[in-house]
TIVO-2410 file (N, C-alpha, C; in nm, 3 decimals):
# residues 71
REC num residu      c1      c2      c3 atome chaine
REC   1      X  -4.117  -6.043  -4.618     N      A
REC   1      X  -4.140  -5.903  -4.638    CA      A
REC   1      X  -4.071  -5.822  -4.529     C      A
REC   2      X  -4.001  -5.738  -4.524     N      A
REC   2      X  -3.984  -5.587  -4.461    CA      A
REC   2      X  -4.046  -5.535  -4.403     C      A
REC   3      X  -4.030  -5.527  -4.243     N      A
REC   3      X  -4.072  -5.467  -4.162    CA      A
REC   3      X  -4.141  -5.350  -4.151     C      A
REC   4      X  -4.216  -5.292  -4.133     N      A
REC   4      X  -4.266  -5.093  -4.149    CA      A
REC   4      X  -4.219  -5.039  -4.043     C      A
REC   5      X  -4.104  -4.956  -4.073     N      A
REC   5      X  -4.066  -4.936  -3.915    CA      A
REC   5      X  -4.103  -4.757  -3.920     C      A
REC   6      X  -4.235  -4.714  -3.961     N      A
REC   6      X  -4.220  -4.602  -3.979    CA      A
REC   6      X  -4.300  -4.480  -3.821     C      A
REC   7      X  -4.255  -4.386  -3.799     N      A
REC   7      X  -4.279  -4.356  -3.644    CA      A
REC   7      X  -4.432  -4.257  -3.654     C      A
REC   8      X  -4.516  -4.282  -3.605     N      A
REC   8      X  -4.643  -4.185  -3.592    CA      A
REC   8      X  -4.631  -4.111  -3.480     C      A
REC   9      X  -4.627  -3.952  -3.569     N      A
REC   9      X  -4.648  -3.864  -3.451    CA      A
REC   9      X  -4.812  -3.762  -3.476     C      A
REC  10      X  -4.835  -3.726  -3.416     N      A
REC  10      X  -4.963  -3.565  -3.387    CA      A
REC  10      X  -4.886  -3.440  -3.404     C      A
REC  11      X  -4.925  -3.346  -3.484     N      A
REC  11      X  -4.872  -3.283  -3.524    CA      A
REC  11      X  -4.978  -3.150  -3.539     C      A
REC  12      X  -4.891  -3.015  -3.592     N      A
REC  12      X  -5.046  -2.924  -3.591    CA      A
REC  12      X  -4.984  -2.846  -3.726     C      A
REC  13      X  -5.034  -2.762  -3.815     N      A
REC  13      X  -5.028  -2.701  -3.930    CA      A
REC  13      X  -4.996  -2.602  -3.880     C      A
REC  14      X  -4.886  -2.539  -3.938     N      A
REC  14      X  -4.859  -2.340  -3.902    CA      A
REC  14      X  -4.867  -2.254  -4.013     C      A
REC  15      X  -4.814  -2.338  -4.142     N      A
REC  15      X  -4.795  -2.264  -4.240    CA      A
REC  15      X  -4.844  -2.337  -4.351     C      A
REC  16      X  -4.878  -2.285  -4.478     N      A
REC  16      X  -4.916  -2.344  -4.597    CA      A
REC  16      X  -4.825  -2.330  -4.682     C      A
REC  17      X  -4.756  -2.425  -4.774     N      A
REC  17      X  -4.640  -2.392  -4.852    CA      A
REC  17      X  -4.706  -2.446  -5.001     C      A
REC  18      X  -4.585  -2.433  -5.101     N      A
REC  18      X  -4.668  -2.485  -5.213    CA      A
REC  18      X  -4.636  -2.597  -5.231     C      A
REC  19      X  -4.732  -2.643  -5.371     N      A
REC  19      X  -4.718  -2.820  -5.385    CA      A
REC  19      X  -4.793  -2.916  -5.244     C      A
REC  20      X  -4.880  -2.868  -5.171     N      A
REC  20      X  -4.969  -2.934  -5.099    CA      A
REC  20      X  -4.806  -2.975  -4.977     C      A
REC  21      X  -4.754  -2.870  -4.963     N      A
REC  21      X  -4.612  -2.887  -4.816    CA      A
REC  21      X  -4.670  -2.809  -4.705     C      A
REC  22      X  -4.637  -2.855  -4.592     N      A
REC  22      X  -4.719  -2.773  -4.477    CA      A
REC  22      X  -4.548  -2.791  -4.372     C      A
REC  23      X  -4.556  -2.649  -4.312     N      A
REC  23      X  -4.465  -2.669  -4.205    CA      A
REC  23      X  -4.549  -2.730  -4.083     C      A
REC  24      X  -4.516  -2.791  -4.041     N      A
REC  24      X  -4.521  -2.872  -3.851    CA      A
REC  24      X  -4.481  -2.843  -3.773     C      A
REC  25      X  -4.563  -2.805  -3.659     N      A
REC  25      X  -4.535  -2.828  -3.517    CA      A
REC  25      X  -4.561  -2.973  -3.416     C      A
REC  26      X  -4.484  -3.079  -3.400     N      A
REC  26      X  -4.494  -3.171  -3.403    CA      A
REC  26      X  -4.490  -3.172  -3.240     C      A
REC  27      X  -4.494  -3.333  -3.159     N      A
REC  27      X  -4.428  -3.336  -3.034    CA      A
REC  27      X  -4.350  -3.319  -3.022     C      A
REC  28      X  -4.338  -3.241  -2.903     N      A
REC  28      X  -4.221  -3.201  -2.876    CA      A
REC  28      X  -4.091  -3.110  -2.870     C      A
REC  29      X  -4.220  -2.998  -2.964     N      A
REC  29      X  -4.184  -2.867  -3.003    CA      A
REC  29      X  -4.156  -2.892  -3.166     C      A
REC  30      X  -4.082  -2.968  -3.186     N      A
REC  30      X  -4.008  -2.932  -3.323    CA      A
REC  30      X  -4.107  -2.906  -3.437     C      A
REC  31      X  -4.029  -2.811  -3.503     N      A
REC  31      X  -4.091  -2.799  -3.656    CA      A
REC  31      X  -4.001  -2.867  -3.756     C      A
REC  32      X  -4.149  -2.961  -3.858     N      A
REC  32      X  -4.090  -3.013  -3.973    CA      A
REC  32      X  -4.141  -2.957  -4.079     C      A
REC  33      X  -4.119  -3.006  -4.183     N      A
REC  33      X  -4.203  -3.006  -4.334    CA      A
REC  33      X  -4.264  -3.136  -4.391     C      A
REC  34      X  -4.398  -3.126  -4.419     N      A
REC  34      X  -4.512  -3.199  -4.426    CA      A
REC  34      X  -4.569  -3.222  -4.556     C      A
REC  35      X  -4.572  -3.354  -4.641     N      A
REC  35      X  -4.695  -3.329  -4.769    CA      A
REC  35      X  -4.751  -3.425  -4.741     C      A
REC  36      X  -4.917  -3.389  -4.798     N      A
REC  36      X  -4.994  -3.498  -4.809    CA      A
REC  36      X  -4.954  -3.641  -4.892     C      A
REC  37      X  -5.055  -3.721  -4.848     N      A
REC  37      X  -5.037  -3.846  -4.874    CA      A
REC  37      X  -5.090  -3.859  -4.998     C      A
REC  38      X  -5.087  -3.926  -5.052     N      A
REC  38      X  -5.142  -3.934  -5.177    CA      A
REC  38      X  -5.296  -3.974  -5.171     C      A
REC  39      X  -5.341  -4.080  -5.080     N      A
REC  39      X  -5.491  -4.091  -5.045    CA      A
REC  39      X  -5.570  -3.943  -5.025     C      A
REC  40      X  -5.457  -3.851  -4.958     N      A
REC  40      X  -5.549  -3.728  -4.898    CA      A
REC  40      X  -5.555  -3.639  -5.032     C      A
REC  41      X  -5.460  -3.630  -5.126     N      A
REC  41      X  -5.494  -3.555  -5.268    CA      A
REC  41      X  -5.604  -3.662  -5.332     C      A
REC  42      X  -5.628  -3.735  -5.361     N      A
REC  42      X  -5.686  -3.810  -5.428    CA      A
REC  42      X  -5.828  -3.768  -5.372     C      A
REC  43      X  -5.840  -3.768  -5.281     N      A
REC  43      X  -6.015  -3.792  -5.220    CA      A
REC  43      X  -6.025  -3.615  -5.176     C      A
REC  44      X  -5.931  -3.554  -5.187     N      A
REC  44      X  -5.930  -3.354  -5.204    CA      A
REC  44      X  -5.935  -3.312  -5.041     C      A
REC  45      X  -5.905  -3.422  -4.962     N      A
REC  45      X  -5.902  -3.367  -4.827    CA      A
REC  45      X  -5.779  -3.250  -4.758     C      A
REC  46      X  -5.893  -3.145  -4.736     N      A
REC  46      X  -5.815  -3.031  -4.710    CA      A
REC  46      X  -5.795  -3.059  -4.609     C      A
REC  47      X  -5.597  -2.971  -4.573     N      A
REC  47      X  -5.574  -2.901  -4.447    CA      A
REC  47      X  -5.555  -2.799  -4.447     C      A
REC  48      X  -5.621  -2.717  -4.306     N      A
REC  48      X  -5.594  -2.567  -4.316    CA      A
REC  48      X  -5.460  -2.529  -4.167     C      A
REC  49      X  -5.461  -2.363  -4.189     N      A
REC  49      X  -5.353  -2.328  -4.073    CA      A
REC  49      X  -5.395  -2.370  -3.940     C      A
REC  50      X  -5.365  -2.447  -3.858     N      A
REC  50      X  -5.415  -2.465  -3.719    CA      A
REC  50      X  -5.455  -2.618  -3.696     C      A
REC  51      X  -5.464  -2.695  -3.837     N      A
REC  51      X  -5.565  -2.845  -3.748    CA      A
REC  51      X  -5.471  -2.916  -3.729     C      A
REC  52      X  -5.498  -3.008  -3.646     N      A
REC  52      X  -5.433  -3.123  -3.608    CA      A
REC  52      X  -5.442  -3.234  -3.724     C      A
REC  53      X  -5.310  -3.279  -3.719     N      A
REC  53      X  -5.267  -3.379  -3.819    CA      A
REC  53      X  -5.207  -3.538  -3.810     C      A
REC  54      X  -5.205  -3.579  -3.828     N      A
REC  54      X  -5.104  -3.718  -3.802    CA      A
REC  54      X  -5.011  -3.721  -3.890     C      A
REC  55      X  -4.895  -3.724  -3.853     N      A
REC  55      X  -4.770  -3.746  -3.943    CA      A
REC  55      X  -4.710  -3.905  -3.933     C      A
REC  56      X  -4.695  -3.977  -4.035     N      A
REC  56      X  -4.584  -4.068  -4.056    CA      A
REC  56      X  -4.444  -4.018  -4.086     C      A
REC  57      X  -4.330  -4.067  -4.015     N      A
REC  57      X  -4.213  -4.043  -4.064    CA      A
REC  57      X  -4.114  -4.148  -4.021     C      A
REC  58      X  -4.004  -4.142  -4.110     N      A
REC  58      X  -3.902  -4.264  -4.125    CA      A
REC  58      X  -3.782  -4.228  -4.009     C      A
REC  59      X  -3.753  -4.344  -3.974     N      A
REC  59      X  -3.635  -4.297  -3.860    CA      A
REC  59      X  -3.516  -4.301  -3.915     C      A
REC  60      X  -3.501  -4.243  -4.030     N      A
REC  60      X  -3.339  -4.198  -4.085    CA      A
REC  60      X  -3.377  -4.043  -4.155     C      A
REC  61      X  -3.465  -4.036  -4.176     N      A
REC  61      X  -3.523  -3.851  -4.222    CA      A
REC  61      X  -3.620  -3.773  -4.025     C      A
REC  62      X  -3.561  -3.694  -4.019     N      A
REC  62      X  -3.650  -3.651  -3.873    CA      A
REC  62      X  -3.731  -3.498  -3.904     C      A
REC  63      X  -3.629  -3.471  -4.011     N      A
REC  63      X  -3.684  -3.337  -4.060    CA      A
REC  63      X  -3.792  -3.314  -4.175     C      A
REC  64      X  -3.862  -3.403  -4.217     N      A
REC  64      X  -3.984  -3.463  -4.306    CA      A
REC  64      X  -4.062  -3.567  -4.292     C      A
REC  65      X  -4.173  -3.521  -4.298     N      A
REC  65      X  -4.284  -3.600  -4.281    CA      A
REC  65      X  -4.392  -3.625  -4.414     C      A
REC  66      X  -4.510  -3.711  -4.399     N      A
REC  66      X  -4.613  -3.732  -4.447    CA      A
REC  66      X  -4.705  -3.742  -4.387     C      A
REC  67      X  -4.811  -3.613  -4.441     N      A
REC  67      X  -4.908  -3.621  -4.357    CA      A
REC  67      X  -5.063  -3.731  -4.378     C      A
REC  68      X  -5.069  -3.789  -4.254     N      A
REC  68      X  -5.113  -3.946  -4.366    CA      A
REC  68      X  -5.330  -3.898  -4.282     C      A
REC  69      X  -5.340  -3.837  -4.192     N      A
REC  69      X  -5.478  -3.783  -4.173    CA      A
REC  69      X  -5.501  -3.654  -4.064     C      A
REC  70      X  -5.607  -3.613  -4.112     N      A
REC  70      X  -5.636  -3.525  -4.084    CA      A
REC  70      X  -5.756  -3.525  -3.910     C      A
REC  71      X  -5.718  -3.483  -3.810     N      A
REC  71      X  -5.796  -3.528  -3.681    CA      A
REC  71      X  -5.913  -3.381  -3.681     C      A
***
């Protein structure tokens, strides 16, 4: 099997976009674009403007994420 080489960062919500997309303020200053995970639609776990998040993201995309929970 294939390695998971996917990178976890902390992240915070600024904006609400549509289709469950959130812009990011991630480490390190940068802003990305964010959708939930599919576990977090499924079970209706909201995010609002301001909470802290955990992002998964792939190290060949830097500018998109998944937001995989909510802190």
């Amino acid at each position: 099997m294939a390695e998971r080489s996917e990178i976890i960062l902390i992240g915070e919500a600024l904006e609400a976009l549509p289709n469950a997309t959130f812009r990011l303020r991630v480490e390190g200053g940068r802003e990305i674009l964010g959708h939930l995970s599919g576990k977090m639609r499924k079970f209706r776990i909201k995010v609002l403007i301001g909470d802290k998040v955990k992002v998964e993201m792939t190290p060949y995309d830097d500018t998109k994420g998944r937001i995989i929970q909510r802190i």
